[in-house]
C-alpha positions in Angstrom: 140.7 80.1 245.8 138.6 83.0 244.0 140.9 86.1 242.7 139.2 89.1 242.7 139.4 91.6 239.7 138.2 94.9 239.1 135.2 95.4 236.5 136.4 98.7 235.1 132.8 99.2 233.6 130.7 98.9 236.1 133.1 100.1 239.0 132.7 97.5 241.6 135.0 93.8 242.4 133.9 91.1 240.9 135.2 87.4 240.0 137.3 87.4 237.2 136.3 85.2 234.5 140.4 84.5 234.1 142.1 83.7 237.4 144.9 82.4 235.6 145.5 85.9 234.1 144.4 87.9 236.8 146.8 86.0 239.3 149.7 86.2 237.4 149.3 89.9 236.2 148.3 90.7 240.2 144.7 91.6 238.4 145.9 94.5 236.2 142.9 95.0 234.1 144.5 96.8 231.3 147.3 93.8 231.0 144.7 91.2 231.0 142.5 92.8 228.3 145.5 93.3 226.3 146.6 89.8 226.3 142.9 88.5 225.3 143.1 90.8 222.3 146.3 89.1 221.3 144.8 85.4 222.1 141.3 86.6 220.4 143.5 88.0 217.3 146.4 85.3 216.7 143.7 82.2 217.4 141.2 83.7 215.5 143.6 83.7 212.7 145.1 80.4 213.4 141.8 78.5 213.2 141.1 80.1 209.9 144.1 78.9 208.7 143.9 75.7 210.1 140.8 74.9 208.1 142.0 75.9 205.3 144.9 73.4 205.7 142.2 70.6 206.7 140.2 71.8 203.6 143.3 70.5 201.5 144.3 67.9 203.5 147.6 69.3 205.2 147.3 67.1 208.2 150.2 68.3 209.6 149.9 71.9 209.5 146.4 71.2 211.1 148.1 69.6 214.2 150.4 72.3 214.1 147.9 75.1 214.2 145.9 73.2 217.0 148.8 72.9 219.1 149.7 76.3 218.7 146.1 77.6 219.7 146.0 74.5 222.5 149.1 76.5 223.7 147.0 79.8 223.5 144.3 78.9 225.3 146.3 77.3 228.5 148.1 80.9 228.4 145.0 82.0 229.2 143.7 79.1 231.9 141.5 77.4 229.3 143.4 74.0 230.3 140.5 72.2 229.2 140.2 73.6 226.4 143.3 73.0 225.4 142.9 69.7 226.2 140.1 68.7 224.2 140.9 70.7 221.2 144.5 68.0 221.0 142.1 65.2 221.3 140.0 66.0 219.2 141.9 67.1 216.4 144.1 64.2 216.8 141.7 61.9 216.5 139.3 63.8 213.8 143.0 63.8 211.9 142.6 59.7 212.1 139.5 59.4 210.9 140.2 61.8 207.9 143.7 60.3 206.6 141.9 56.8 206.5 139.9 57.8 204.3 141.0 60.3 201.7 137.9 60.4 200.0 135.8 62.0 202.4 138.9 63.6 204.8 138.4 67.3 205.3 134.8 66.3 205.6 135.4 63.8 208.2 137.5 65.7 210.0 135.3 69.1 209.9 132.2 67.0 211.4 134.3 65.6 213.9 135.7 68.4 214.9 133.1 70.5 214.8 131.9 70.7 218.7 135.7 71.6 219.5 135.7 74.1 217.1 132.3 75.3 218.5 133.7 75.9 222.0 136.5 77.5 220.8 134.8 80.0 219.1 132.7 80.4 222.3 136.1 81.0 224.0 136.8 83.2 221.5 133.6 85.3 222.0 134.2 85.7 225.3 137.6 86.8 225.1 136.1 89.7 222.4 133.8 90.5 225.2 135.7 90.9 227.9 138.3 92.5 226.3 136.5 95.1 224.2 137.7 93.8 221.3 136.1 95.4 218.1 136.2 94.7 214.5 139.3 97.3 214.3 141.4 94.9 217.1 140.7 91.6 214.8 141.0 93.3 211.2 145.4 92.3 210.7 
């Protein structure tokens, strides 16, 4: 089934690009934005933080921050998102804690096409929600 939004830019229905959102706020533009703006802002700070915390090796903090974003993103109907950033993270923790000489490296490569996604999720979030550098500056 394909909800329906309204594209307040250009005036005319469209498909929304979050039918999770736009169901469960009965496609209220201005609620939908808002809540992108919060995901874009809290994961955006999240992921920084969370490699940092990989940077030195605070495994568990890492796994804490990726739940938390995993959490973010199914708010916002990214389930497989959410899904791959656990697995991966999980497993790039693994590979990292067995072998502390290379770990934050280890687990940065690994990582890194999760991480890439999200930040395309991330983007388009931004986009959609008109989020400027004022809306992401805490």
């Amino acid at each position: 089934m394909m909800v329906q939004g309204m594209n307040m830019k250009m005036g005319h229905e469209q498909t929304s690009p979050y039918p999770v959102l736009a169901t469960l706020l009965k496609g209220d533009g201005r609620k939908i934005r808002t809540i992108l703006r919060v995901f874009h802002l809290s994961v955006s700070k999240d992921l920084q933080a969370m490699e940092q915390a990989a940077a030195c090796g605070q495994w568990f903090l890492v796994l804490r921050l990726v739940h938390r974003i995993s959490i973010g993103c199914r708010q916002i109907g990214e389930e497989s998102m959410a899904d791959e950033l656990i697995s991966e993270a999980v497993s790039a923790i693994e590979r990292a804690r067995t072998c502390a000489a290379t770990g934050s490296s280890d687990f940065t490569r690994q990582f890194g096409c999760a991480r890439d996604r999200l930040v395309g999720a991330l983007d388009r979030a931004a986009a959609y929600a008109d989020v400027d550098e004022l809306d992401s500056v805490a």
